[in-house]
C-alpha positions as CSV (number, residue, x, y, z in Angstrom):
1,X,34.2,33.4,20.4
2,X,32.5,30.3,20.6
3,X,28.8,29.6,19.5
4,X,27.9,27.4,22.7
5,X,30.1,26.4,25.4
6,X,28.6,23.4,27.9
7,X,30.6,24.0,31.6
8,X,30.6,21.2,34.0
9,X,29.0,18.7,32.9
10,X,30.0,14.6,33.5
11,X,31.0,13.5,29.8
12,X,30.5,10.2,28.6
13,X,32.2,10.7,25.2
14,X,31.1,7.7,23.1
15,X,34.7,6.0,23.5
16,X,34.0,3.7,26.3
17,X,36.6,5.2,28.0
18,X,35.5,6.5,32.5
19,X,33.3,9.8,32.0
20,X,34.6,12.8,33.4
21,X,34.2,16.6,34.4
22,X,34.9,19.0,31.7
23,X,34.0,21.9,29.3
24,X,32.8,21.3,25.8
25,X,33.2,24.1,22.9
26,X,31.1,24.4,20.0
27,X,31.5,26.5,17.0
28,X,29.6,26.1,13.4
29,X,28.6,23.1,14.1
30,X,31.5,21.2,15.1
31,X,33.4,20.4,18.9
32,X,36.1,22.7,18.8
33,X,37.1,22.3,22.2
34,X,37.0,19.4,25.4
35,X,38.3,20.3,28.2
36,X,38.4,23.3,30.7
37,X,39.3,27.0,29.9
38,X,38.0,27.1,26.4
39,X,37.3,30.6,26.7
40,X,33.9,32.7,26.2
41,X,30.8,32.0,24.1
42,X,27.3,33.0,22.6
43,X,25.8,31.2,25.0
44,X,26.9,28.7,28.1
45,X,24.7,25.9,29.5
46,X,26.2,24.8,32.8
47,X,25.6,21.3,33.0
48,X,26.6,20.6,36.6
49,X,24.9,17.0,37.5
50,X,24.0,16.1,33.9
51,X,25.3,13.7,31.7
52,X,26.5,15.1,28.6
53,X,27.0,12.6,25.5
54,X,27.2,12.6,21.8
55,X,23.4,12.0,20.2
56,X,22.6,9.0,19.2
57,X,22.8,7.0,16.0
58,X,20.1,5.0,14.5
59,X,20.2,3.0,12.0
60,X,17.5,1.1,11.8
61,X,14.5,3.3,11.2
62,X,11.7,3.2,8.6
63,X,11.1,6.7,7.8
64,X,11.0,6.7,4.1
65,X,7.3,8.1,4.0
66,X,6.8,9.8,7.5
67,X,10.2,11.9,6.7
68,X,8.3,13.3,3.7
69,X,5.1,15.1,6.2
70,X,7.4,15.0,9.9
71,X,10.5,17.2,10.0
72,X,11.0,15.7,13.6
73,X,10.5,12.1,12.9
74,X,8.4,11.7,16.2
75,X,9.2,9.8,18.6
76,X,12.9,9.0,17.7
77,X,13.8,12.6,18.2
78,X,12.1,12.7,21.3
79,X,15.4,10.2,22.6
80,X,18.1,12.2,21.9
81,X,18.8,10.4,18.3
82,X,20.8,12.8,16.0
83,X,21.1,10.7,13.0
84,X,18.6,8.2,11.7
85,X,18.5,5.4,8.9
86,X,16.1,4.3,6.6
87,X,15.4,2.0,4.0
88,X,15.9,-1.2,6.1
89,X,14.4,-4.4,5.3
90,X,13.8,-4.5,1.5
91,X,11.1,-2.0,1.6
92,X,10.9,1.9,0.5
93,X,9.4,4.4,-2.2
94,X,12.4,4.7,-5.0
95,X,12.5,3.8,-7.7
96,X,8.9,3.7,-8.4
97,X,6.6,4.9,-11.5
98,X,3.3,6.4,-10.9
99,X,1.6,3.2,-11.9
100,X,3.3,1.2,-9.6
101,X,3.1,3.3,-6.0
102,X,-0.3,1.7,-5.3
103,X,2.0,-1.8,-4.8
104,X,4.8,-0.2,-3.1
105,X,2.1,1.1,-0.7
106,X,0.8,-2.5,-0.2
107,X,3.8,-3.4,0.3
108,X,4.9,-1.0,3.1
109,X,1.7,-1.2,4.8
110,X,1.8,-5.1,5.2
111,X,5.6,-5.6,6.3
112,X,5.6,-2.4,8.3
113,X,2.0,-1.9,9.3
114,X,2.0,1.8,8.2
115,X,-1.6,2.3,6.8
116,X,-2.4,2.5,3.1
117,X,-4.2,5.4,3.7
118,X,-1.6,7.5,5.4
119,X,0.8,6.6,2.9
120,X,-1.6,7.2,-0.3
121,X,-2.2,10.9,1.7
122,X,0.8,12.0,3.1
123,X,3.5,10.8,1.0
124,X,3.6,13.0,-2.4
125,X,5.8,10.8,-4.5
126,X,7.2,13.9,-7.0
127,X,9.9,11.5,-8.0
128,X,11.1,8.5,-9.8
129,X,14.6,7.6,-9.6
130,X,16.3,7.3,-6.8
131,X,18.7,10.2,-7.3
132,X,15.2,12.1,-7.5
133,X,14.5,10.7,-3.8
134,X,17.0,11.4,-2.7
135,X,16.6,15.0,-4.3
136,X,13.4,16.2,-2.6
137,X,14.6,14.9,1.2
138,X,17.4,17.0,0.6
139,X,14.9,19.6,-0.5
140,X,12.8,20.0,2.9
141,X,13.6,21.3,6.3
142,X,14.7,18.7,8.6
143,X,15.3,18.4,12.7
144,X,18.3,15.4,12.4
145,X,20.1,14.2,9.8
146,X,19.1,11.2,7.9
147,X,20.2,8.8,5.8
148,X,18.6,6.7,3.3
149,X,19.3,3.0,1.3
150,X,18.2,1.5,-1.3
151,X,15.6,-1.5,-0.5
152,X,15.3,-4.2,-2.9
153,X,11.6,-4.8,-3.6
154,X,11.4,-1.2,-5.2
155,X,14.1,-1.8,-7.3
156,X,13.5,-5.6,-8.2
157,X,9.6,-4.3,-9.2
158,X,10.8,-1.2,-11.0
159,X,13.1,-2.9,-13.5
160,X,10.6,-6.6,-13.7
161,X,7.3,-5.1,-13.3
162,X,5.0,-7.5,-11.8
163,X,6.8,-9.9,-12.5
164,X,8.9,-8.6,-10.0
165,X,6.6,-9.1,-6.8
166,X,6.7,-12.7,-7.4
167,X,10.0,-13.8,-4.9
168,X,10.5,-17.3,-7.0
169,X,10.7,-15.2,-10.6
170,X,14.3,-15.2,-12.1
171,X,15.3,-12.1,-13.4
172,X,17.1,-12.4,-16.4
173,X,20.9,-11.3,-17.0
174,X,19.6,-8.4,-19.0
175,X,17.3,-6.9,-15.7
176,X,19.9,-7.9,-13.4
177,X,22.5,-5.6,-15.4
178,X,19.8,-2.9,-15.3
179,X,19.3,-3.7,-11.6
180,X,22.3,-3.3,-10.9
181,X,22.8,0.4,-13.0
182,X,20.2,1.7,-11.2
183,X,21.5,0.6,-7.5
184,X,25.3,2.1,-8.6
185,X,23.6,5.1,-9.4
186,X,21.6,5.5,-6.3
187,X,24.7,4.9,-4.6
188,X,26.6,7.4,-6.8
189,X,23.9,10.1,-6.2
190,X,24.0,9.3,-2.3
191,X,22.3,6.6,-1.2
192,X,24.4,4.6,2.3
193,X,23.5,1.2,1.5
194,X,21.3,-1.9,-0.5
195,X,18.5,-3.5,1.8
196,X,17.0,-7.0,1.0
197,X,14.6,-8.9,2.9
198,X,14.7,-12.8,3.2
199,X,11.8,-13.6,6.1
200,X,8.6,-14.8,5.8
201,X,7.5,-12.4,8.4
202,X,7.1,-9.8,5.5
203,X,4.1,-10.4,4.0
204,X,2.1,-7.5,1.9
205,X,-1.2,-6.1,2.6
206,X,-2.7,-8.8,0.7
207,X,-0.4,-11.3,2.1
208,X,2.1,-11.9,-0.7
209,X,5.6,-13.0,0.5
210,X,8.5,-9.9,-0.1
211,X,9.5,-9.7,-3.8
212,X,13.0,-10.8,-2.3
213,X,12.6,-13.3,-0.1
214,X,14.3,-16.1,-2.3
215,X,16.6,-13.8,-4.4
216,X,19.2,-16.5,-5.8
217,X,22.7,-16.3,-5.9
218,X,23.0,-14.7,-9.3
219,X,20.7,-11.6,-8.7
220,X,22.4,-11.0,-5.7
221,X,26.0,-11.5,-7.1
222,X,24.9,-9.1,-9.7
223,X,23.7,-6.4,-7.1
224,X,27.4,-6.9,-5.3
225,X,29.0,-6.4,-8.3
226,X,27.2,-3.0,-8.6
227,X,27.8,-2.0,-5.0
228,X,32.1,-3.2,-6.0
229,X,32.0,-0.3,-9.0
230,X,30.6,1.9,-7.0
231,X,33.1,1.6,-4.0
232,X,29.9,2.6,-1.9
233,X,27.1,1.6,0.7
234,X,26.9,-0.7,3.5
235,X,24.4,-4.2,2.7
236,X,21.5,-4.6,5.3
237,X,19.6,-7.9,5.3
238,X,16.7,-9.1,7.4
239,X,16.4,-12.8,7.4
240,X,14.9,-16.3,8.4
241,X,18.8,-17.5,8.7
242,X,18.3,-21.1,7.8
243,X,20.5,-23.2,5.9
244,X,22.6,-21.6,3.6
245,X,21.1,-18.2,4.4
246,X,24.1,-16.5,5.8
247,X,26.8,-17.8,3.5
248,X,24.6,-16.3,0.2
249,X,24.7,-12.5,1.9
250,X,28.4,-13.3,3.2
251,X,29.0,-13.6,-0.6
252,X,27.4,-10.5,-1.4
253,X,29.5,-8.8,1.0
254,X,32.9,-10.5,-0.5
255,X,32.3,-9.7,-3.7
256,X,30.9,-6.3,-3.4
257,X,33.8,-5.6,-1.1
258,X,31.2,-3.7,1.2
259,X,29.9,-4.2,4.8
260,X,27.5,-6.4,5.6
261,X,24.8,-5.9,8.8
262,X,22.4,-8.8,9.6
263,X,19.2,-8.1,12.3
264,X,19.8,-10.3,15.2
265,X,17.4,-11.7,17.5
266,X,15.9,-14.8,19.4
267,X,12.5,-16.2,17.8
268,X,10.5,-18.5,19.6
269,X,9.9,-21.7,17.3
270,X,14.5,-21.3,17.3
271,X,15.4,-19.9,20.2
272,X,19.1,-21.1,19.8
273,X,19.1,-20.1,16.0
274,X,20.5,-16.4,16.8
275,X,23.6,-18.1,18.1
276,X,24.6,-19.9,15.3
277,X,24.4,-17.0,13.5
278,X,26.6,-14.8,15.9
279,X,29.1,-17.7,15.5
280,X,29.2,-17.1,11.5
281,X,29.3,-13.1,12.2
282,X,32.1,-14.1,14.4
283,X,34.0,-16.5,11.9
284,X,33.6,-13.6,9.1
285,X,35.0,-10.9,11.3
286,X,37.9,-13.6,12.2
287,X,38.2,-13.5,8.0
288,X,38.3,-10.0,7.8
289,X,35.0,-9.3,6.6
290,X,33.0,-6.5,8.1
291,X,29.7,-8.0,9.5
292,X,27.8,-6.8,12.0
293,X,24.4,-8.2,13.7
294,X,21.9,-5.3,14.4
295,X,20.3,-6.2,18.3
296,X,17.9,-4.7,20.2
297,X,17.8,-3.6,24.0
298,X,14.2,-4.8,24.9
299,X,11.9,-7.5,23.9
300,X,9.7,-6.9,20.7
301,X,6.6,-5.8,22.1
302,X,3.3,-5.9,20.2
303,X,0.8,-3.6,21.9
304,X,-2.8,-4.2,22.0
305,X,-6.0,-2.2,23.2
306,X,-9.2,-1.2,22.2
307,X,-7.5,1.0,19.5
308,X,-4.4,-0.6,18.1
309,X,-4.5,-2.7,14.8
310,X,-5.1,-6.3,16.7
311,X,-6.4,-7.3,19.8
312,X,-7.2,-10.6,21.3
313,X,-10.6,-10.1,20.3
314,X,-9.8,-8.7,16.4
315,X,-11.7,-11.3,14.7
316,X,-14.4,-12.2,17.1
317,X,-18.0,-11.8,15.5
318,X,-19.1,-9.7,18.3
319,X,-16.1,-7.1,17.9
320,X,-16.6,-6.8,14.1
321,X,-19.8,-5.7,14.6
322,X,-18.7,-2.4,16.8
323,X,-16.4,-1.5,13.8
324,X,-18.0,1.1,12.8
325,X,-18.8,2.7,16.0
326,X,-15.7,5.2,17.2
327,X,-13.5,4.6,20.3
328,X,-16.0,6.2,22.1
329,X,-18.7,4.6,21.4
330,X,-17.2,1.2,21.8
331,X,-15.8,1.8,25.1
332,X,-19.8,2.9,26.2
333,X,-21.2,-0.1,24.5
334,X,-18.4,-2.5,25.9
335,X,-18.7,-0.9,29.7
336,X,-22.3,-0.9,29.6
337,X,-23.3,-4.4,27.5
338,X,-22.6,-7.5,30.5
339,X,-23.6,-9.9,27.5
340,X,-21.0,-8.2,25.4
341,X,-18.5,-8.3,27.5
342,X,-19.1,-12.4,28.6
343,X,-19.5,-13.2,25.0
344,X,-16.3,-11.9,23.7
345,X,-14.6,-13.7,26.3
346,X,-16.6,-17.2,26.1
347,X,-18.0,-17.4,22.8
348,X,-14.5,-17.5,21.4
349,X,-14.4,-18.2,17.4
350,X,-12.1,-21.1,16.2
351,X,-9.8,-19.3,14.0
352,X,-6.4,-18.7,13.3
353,X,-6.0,-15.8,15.5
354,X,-7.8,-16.8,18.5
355,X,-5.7,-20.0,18.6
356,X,-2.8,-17.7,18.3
357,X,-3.5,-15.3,20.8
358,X,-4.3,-18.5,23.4
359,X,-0.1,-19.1,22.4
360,X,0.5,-15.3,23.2
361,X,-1.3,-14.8,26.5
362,X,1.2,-16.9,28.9
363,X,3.8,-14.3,27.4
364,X,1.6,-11.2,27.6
365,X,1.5,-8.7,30.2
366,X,-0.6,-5.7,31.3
367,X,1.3,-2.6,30.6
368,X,0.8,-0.9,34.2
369,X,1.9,2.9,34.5
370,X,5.8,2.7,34.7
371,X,5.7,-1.1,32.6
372,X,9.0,-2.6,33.1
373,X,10.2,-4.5,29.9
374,X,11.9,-6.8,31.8
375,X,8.4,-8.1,33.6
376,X,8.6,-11.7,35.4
377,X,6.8,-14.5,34.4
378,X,4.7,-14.9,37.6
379,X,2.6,-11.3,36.4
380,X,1.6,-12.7,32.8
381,X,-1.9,-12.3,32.3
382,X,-2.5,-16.5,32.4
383,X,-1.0,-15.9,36.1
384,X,-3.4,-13.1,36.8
385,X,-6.0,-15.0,35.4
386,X,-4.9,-18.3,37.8
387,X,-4.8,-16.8,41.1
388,X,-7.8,-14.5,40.3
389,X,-10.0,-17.9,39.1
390,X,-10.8,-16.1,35.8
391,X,-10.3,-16.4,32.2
392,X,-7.2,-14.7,30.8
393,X,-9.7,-13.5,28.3
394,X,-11.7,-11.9,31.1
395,X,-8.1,-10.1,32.3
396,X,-7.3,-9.0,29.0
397,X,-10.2,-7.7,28.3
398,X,-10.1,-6.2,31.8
399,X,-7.1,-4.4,31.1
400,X,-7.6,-3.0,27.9
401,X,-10.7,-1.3,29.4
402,X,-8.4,0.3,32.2
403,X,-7.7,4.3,31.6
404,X,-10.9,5.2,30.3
405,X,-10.8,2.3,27.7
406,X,-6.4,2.9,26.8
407,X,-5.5,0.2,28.6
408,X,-2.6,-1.7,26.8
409,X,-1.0,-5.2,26.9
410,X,2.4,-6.0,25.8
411,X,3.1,-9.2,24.3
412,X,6.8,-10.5,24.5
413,X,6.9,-11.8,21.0
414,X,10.7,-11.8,20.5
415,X,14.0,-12.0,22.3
416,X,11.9,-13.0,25.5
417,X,11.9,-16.9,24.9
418,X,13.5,-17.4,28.3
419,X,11.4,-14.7,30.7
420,X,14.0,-12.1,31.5
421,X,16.4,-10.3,29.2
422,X,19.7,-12.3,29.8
423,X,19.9,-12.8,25.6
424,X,20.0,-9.3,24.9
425,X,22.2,-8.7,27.5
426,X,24.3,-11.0,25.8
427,X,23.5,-9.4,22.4
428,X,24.7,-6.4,23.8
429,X,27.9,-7.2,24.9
430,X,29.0,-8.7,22.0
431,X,32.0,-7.1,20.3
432,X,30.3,-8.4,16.6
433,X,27.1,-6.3,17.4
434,X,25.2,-2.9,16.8
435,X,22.0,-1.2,18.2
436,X,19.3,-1.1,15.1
437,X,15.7,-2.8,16.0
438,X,14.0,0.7,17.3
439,X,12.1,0.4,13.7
440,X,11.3,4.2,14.2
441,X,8.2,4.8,11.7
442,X,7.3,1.4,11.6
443,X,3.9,-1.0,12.9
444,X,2.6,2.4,14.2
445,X,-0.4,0.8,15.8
446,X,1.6,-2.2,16.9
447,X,4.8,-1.7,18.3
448,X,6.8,1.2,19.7
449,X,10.1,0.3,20.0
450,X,11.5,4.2,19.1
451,X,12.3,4.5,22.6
452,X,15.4,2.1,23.0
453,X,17.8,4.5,23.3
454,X,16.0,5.9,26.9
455,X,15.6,2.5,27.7
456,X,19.0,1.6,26.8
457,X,20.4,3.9,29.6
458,X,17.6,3.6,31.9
459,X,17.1,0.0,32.1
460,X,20.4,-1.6,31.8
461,X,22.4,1.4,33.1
462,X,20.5,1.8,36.2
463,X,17.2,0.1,37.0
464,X,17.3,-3.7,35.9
465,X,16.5,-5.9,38.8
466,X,16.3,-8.9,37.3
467,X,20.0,-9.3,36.7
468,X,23.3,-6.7,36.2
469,X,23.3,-3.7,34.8
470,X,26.2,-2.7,32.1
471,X,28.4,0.4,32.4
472,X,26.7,3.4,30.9
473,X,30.1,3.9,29.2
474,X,29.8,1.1,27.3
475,X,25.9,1.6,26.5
476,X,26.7,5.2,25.0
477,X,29.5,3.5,23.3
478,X,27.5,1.1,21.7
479,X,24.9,3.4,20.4
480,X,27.0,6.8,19.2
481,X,30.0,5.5,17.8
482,X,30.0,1.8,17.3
483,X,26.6,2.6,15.6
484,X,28.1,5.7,13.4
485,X,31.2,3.2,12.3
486,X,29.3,0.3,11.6
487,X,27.2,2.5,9.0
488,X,30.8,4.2,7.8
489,X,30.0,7.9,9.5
490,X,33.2,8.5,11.0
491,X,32.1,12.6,11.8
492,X,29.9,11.8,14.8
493,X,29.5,9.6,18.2
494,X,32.0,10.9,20.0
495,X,32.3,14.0,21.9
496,X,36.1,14.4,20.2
497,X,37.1,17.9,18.9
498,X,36.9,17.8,15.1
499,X,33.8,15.9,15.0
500,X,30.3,17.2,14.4
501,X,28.6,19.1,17.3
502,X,25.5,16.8,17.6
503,X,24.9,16.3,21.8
504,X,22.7,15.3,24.4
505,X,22.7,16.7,28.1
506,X,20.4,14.6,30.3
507,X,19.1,14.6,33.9
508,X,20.2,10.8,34.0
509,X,18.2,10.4,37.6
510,X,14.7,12.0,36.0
511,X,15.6,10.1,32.6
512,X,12.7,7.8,31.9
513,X,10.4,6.3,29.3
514,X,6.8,7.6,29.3
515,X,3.8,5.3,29.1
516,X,3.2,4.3,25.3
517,X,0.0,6.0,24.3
518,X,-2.6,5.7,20.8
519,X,-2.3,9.2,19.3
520,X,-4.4,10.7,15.8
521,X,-1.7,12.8,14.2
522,X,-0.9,11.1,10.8
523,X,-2.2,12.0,7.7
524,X,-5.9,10.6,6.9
525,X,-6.5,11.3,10.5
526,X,-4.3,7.8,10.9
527,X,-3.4,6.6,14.5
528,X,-0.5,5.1,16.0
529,X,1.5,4.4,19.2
530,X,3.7,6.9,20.2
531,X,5.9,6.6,23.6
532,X,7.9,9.9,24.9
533,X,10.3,10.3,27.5
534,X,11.7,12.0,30.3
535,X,15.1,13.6,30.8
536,X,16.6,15.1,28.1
537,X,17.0,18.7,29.1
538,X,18.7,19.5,25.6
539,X,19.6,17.8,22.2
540,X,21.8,19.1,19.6
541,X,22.3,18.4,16.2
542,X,25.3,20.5,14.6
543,X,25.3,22.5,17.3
544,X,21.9,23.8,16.9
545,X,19.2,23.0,20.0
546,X,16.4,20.7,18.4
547,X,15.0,19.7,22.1
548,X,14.9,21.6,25.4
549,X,13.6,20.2,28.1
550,X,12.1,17.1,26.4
551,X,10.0,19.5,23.9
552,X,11.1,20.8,20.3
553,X,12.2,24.0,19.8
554,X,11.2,24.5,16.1
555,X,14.8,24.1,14.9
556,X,15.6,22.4,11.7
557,X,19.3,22.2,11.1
558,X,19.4,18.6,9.9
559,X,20.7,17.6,6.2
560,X,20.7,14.6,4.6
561,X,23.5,12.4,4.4
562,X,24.9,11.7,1.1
């Protein structure tokens, strides 16, 4: 008899190929059955007018510290992901030495604007090596299974000590070799992959450029020789991609032998740059190189309000001085203080982040109930502001105070150069390309990009007005299996008998993204933005229900992957 047997429900089975009506079986954990008449089971959910796909895959998350206090890894789990990634970008927590976590720390909370404080309380750090890491994630109870790499700054700092932090010092052949030893271990032990960082985005707390920002040719030659011994892992890079970036990881990749994934996506000062790139992924794949770009489904949003780490008033005289006063008694002081209010929208200060904010506002939106991520042009605050004969200060600040003071504004800061979403749409279709800029875990008071996978089906499968929609076949597709193959897990992302029983069935005409919202639930009493959704009647990983109707159900059967 079969553990769980889903009747009637319209399967989209990861493949691309039309969806269908049938009968899927389920038995320890793996999809022993698709079909009709696969005979009794345990239990049967009839799934009549719901989609039923495999969960999805994401590989682009940065959970190293949250997976340590969250079994769930809120909010990815709350989207039907089954499988999630970390160790992206360079950064992480192994290897480390007691005496060095206070950097890695720094490190984490600048690039990925997870604070200090949560980290320094939440995250135990009872280990050293990598192996060890990976050790005490296998140790603890788990809702999906996860995966983790090893990032580059952790390692580079390990083996050079501070000399290692310092992206223009040259590591000698000596801590290369020992570099190297420690990432074919790793990778030995478990590990899926080597992570580097190369933008000058990533800056630490105290605004230090990422220890591998301008890793030369040798060090990184060194690291792929390391990854060729040990046959293993999958190379992630986030980068700048100017001159001569993409040909120094393509060399990494063909001399390690290994596949290579690069994040994809439109910047404003090069809005063209992410092409050129594509057209080198594409030449390499023409070569017979495996390279992949990792592309999102929505712009990169950052979020502000009263209670989010910036705002367009963050370094205004006037808002320092509330900074001690909690949310509450800001929001009195703001709604009740008219002189407040008209100085922190005239008596603007001449700094960097004023002037940069004044560069944001034409491109930042109020984030209404129901806020569309494809918003036009003509609703930016600056147009608010224009037909209304205010300030766009004056709306911003106007908006922020909506909802009993959690009022939010979204500012398009990437793959929105244009107004509308035609790029990604682009992105997307592409044969050379993968979902992976969700950044689960990651700027938890900034952005909340964990929902793509909702907004992935909603949006472009069935709401965009703006421009077509894509087949929801292909948008499964391209976030079950071409995400599982592109990160070498050929056991899941299809609903295919054989294959591990991890599943989603969804009310596809309730499925929706709730409102993002400022939560207190990390450790330290830390905050963060947190957006659920609507629709997902049940998730399974290995067979086991993890979510029923859009709430957990306590289960843990996740495991690491290794």
């Amino acid at each position: 008899m079969n553990d769980l047997l889903i009747t009637n429900g319209t399967v989209i089975d990861g493949t691309g190929q039309d969806r269908f009506i049938g009968d899927i079986s389920i038995k320890d954990g793996v999809i022993t059955g698709v079909g009709s008449n696969l005979g009794k089971a345990s239990r049967t959910i009839n799934a009549d007018g719901r989609l039923v796909t495999p969960g999805f895959v994401d590989v682009h998350t940065h959970y190293d510290g949250q997976v340590t206090w969250d079994p769930y890894l809120t909010p990815s789990t709350f989207h039907g992901v089954t499988t999630a990634i970390f160790g992206n970008c360079g950064v992480g927590f192994a290897p480390v030495r007691k005496s060095d976590i206070g950097y890695l720390i720094n490190l984490m909370e600048g690039v990925e604007d997870i604070p200090g404080s949560v980290l320094s309380e939440g995250v135990q750090f009872n280990w050293e090596s990598f192996p060890e890491y990976l050790d005490v994630l296998n140790s603890s109870p788990k809702a999906i299974d996860i995966g983790a790499q090893v990032p580059h700054a952790p390692l580079r700092f390990y083996v050079m000590g501070e000399r290692g932090s310092d992206h223009t010092a040259i590591p000698t052949e000596v801590e290369i070799k020992s570099m190297g030893r420690l990432l074919e271990e790793a990778l030995n032990a478990g590990a899926l992959g080597f992570t580097t960082s190369r933008t000058t985005k990533h800056l630490s707390r105290d605004g230090q450029n990422t220890p591998s920002l301008s890793a030369g040719d040798i060090e990184l030659r060194g690291l792929a020789e390391s990854m060729k011994r040990a046959g293993k892992g999958i190379i992630e890079v986030n980068s700048d991609f100017g001159p001569g970036e993409f040909e120094i990881m393509r060399m990494a990749s063909e001399v390690s032998g290994r596949p290579l994934s690069i994040l994809l996506l439109q910047t404003n000062n090069s809005p063209d740059l992410w092409r050129q790139t594509r057209d080198q992924i594409h030449l390499a794949r023409s070569q017979g190189l495996s390279v992949n770009g990792q592309v999102g489904c929505r712009p990169i949003v950052i979020i502000m309000g009263l209670e989010t780490t910036i705002n367009p008033f963050s370094t205004h005289p006037r808002w320092i001085e509330m900074s001690a006063l909690s949310p509450e008694e800001r929001l009195t002081k703001l709604r009740h203080d008219p002189t407040l209010r008209h100085d922190l929208v005239h008596k603007i200060p001449d700094d960097e982040h004023t002037r940069r904010i004044k560069e944001w506002l034409p491109k930042t939106f109020l984030m209404h109930k129901g806020f569309d991520y494809e918003p036009s042009p003509e609703d930016s605050i600056c147009e608010i502001a224009k037909r209304r004969g205010l300030e766009p200060l004056e709306i911003a600040l106007e908006g922020m105070l909506k909802n009993d003071g959690k009022g939010l504004l979204a500012h398009t800061f990437e793959n929105y150069f244009d107004g509308d979403l035609e790029v990604i749409r682009d992105m997307l279709l592409d044969e050379g390309t993968i979902m992976g800029l969700g950044d689960g875990g990651a700027h938890v008071c900034t952005v909340c990009d964990e929902g793509a996978p909702t907004y992935l089906l909603s949006h472009w499968g069935r709401d965009r007005t703006r421009g077509p929609t894509i087949p929801l076949e292909f948008l499964i597709k391209k976030h079950t299996s071409v995400s599982a193959k592109g990160y070498g897990l050929s056991d899941r992302g299809m609903i295919k008998t054989g294959l591990k029983a991890d599943i989603n069935i969804i009310n596809y005409e309730r499925l929706a993204l709730l409102d993002a919202e400022i939560v207190y639930d990390l450790p330290a009493g830390g905050r963060r933005l947190i957006q659920r959704a609507r629709g997902y009647n049940h998730t399974f990983v290995s067979g086991i229900e993890i979510i029923h109707q859009d709430e957990q159900t306590g289960n843990l059967p996740g495991h690491l992957l290794r």
